[in-house]
C-alpha positions in Angstrom: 160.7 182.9 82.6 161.7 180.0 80.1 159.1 178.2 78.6 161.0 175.2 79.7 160.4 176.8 83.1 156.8 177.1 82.9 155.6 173.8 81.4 157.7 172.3 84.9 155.4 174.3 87.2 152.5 175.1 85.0 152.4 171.7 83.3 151.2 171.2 79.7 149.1 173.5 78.2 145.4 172.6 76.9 146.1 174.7 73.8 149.2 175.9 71.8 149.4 178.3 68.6 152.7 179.6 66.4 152.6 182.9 65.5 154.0 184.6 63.3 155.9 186.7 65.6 156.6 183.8 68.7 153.6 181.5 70.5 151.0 181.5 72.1 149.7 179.0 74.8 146.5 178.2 76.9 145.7 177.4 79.8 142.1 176.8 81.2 140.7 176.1 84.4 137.2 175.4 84.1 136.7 174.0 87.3 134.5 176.1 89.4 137.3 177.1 92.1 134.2 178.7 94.5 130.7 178.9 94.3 128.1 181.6 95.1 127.7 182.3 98.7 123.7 182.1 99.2 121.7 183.4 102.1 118.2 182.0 102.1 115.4 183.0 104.7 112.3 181.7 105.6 110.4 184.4 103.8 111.5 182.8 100.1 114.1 185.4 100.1 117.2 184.1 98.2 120.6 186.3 97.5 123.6 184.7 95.8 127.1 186.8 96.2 129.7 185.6 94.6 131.4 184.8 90.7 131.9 181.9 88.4 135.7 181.1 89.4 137.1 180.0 86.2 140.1 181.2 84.5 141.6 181.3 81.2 145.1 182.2 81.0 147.0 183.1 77.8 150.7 183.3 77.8 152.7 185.0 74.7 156.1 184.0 74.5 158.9 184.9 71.6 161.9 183.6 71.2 161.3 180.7 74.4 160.8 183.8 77.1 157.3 184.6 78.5 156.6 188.2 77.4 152.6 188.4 78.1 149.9 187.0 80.2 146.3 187.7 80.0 143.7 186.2 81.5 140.4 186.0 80.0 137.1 184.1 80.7 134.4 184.8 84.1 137.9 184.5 86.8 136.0 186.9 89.4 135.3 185.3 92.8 134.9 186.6 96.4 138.5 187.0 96.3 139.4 189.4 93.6 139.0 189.4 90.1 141.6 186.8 88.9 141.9 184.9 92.0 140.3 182.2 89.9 143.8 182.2 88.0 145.6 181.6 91.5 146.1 177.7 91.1 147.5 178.0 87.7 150.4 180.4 88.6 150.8 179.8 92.1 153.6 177.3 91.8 155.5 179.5 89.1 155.9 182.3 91.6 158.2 182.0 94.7 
């Protein structure tokens, strides 16, 4: 993908870098996207199942074509471990 391409369905990213060998940009979603499921009885016994839901995602491109993404930062929820990531890319992919 053109980086033309994703900045019109990612939008603008929070951070950009050159490299020496293409760029790199960031995008964060620090939103919590879903909080812990809790079960609480009446015995003061509390458990909490579930992750942080934020996402970090860091896309390499050279020469104005995507050619990496990572994603980094506590993304695991109840739904996988980068679903967290799912609102940043979910546009981008048809």
């Amino acid at each position: 993908m053109a980086k033309s391409d994703l900045l019109a369905c990612a939008g603008v990213p929070d951070r950009q870098a050159l490299t020496s060998d293409g760029e790199v940009l960031e995008y964060r979603q620090d939103q919590q996207v879903q909080g812990p499921f809790t079960i609480k009885t009446p015995i003061n016994f509390e458990l909490d199942v579930g992750g942080h839901g934020t996402c970090h995602m860091v896309v390499s491109l050279l020469g104005g074509l995507i050619t990496k993404i990572h994603y980094t930062g506590p993304s695991a929820t109840l739904m996988g471990r980068y679903a967290a990531c799912t609102p940043l890319v979910k546009s981008c992919v048809n």
